[in-house]
C-alpha positions as CSV (number, residue, x, y, z in Angstrom):
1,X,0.0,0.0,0.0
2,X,2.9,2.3,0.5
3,X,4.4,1.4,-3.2
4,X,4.1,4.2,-5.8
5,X,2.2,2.5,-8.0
6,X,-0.3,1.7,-4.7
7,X,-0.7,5.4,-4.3
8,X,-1.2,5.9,-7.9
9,X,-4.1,3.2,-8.0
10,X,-5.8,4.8,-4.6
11,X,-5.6,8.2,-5.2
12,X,-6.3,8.9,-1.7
13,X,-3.0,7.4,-0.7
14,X,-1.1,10.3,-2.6
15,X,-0.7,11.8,1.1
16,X,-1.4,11.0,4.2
17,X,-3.0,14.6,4.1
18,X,-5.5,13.4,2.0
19,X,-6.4,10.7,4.1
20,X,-9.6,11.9,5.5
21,X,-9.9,8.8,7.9
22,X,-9.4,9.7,11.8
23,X,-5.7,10.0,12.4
24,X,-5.3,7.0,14.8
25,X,-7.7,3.7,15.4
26,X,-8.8,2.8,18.4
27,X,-6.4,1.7,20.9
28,X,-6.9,-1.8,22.2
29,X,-6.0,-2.8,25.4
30,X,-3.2,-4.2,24.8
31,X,-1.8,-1.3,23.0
32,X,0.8,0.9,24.9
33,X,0.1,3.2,27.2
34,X,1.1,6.9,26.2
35,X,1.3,6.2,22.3
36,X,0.2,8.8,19.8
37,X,0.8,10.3,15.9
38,X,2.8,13.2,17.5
39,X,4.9,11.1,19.8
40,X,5.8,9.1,17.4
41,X,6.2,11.8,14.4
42,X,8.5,13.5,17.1
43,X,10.6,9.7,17.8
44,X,10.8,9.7,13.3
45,X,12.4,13.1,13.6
46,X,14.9,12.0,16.1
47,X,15.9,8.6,14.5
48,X,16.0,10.7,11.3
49,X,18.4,13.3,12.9
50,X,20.7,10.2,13.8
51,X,20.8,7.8,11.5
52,X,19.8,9.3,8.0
53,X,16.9,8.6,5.7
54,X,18.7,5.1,4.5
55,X,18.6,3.2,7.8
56,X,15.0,4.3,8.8
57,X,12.5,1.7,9.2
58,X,9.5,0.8,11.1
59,X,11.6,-2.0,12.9
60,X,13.9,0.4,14.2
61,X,11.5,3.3,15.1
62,X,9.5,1.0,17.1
63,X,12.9,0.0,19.0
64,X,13.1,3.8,19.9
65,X,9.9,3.6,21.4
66,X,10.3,0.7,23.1
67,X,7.2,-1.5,20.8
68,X,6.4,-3.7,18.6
69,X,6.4,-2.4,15.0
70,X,2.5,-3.7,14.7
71,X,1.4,-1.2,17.2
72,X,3.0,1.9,15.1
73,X,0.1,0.7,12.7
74,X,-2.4,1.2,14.7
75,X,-1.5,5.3,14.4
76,X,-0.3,5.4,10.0
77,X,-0.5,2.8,7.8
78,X,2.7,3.0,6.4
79,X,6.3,4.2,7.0
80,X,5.6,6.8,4.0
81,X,2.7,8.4,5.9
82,X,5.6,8.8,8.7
83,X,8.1,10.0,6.6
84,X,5.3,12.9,5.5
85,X,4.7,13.5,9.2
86,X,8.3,14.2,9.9
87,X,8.8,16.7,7.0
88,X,5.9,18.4,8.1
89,X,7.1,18.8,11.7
90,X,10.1,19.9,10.2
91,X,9.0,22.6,8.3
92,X,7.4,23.9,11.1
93,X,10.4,24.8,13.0
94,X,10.8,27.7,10.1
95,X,9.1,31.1,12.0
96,X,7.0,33.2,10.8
97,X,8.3,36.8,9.7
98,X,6.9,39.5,10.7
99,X,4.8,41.8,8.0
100,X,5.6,45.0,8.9
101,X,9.1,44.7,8.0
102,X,10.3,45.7,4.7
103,X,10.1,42.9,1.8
104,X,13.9,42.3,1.5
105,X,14.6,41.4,5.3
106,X,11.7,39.1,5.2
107,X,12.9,37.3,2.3
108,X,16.8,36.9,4.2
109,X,15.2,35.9,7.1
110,X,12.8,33.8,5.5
111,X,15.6,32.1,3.3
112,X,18.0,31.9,6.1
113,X,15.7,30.3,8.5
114,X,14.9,27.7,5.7
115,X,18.8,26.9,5.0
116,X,19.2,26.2,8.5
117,X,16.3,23.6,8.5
118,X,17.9,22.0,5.8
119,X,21.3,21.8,7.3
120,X,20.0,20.9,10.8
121,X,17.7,17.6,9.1
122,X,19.6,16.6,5.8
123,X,17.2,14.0,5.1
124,X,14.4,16.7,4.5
125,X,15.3,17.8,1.1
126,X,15.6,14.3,-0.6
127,X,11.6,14.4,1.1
128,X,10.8,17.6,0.0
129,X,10.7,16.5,-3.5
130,X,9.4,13.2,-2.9
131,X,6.1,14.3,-1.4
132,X,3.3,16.9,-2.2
133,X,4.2,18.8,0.5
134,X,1.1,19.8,1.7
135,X,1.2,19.4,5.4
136,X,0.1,22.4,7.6
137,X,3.7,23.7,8.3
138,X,4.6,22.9,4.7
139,X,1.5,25.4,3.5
140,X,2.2,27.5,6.3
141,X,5.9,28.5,4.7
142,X,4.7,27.9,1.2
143,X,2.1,31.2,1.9
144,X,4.9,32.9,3.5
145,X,7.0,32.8,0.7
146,X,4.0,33.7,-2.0
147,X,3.1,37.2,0.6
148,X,7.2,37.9,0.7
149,X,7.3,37.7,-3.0
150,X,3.9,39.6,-3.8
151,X,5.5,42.4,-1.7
152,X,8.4,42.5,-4.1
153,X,6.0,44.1,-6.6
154,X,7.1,41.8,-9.3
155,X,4.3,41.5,-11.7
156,X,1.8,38.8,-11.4
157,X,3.1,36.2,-14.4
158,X,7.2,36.9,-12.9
159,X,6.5,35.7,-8.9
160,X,7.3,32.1,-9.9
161,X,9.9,32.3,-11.6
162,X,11.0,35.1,-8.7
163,X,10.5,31.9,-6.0
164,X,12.0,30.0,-8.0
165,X,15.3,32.1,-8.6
166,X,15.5,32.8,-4.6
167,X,14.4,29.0,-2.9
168,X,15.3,26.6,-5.3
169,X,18.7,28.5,-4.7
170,X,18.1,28.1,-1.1
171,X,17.4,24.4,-1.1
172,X,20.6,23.5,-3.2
173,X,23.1,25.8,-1.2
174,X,20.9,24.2,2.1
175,X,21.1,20.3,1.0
176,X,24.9,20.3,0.0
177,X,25.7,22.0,3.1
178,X,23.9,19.9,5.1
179,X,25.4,17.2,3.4
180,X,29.1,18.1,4.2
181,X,28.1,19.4,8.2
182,X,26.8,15.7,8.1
183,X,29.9,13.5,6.2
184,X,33.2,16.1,8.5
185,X,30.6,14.7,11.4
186,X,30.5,11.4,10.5
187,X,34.2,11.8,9.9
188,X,35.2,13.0,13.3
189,X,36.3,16.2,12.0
190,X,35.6,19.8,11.8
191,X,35.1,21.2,8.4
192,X,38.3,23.0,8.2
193,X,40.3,20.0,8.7
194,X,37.9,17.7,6.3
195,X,38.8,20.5,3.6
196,X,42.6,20.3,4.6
197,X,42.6,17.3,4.5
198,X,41.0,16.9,0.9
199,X,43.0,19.7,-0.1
200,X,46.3,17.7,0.6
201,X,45.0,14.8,-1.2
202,X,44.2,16.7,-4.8
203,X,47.5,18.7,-4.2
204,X,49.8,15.4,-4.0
205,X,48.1,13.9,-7.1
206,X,49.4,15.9,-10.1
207,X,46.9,15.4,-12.4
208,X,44.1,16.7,-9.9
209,X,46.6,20.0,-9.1
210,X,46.9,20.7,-12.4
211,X,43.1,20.6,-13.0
212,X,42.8,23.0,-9.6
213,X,45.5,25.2,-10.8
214,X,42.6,27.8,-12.1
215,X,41.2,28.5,-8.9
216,X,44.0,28.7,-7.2
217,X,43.3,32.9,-7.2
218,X,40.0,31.8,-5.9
219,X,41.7,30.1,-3.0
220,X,44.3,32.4,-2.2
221,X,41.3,36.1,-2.0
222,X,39.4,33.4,1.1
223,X,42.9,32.1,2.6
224,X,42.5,32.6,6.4
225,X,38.9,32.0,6.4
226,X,37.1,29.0,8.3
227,X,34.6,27.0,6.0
228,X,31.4,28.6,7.6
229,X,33.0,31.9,7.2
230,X,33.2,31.7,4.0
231,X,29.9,29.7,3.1
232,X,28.0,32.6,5.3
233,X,30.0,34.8,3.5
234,X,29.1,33.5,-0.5
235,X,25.8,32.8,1.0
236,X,25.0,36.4,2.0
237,X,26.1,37.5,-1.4
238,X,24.2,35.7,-3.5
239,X,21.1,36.3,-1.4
240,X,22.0,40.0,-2.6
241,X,22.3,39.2,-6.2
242,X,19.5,38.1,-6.0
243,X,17.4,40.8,-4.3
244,X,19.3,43.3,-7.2
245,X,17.4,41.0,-9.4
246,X,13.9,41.0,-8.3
247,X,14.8,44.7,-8.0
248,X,15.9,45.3,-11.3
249,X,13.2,43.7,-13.0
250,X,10.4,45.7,-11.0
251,X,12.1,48.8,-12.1
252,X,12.1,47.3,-15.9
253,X,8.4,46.4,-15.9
254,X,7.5,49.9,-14.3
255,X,9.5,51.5,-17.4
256,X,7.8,53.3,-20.1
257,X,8.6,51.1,-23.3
């Protein structure tokens, strides 16, 4: 039931948002004692955090919880409906801006708070574009991105392609970072010496320092940097190139042709 072409053939499968039965059955007597959706959405999160997308199973989420894996059944049906649940939670841990503020601080804090979702639960983005995404946290940042990019004043037929340009952006900067915090931590390194260390290894194979030679100049403008200085740093920046965009083409559609 939890197969894609399952979902396909019972549409109402698609999400476990569309699933308009009550969240959790019954509990039986034998069922334990202080179970629920949310306790166990919470336990998904955690086992997520830990172990990555790969190793997470029923079998071991039940462990956590200290159950059988039957009795997580009694609360989804299956262990997509939990992965949904998670990225939901997720989400939610973005805050709201506020609407007073000017469109262009909303829009950093917005996209800053979102990278550091990403890069504090890596397994959310391969989610992300796996599911519908329509949870209430999920449609609670996708509204807040729509109001941040109406306020731009872009014209009505550019704002996609104007949330596109700044949160697609977001997502790939977030994932890969994310991705690297989580391999220098699996490592047992920090991320300066997991670069060093990398670094030695292309610089004592010729063929590789040849092929680096070009950005040497790169290399030598950020030398004294930490890694997070300079991925704040490039982060920041493009964020601003960005903005100059979406501000360059309201002033172009505001021109007289």
């Amino acid at each position: 039931m939890g197969s894609a072409e399952d979902r396909v053939r019972n549409p109402s499968r698609v999400s476990v948002w569309l699933d308009r039965r009550t969240p959790s059955r019954a509990r039986k007597a034998d069922q334990p004692a202080g179970l629920d959706r949310d306790r166990i959405t919470t336990a998904s999160v955690r086992l997520l955090d830990a172990d990555g997308l790969a190793k997470f199973s029923m079998r071991r989420l039940a462990a956590e919880l200290d159950v059988t894996a039957m009795s997580l059944y009694w609360y989804v049906d299956t262990k997509d409906d939990l992965l949904e649940l998670a990225l939901d939670t997720v989400f939610g841990e973005i805050p709201p801006t506020r609407e007073d503020a000017d469109w262009r601080d909303r829009l950093r804090e917005l996209a800053t708070n979102y990278r550091r979702m990403l890069v504090r639960h890596p397994w959310a983005s391969a989610l992300a574009g796996s599911f519908l995404n329509i949870g209430p946290h999920s449609m609670l940042f996708s509204y807040a991105v729509q109001d941040v990019i109406r306020a731009t004043g872009l014209p009505l037929e550019r704002r996609t392609g104007g949330m596109s340009a700044v949160f697609q952006f977001v997502y790939g900067f977030g994932t890969i970072e994310g991705h690297f915090v989580q391999r220098t931590a699996e490592a047992g390194l920090s991320q300066d010496e997991y670069v060093e260390r990398a670094m030695g290894s292309i610089r004592a194979d010729p063929e590789l320092n040849r092929a680096m030679a070009p950005s040497e100049s790169l290399m030598q403008a950020r030398r004294g940097d930490t890694v997070e200085e300079m991925r704040e740093r490039d982060f920041a920046f493009a964020l601003d190139l960005l903005i100059a965009g979406i501000e360059a083409m309201c002033e172009r559609s505001v021109r007289p042709s």
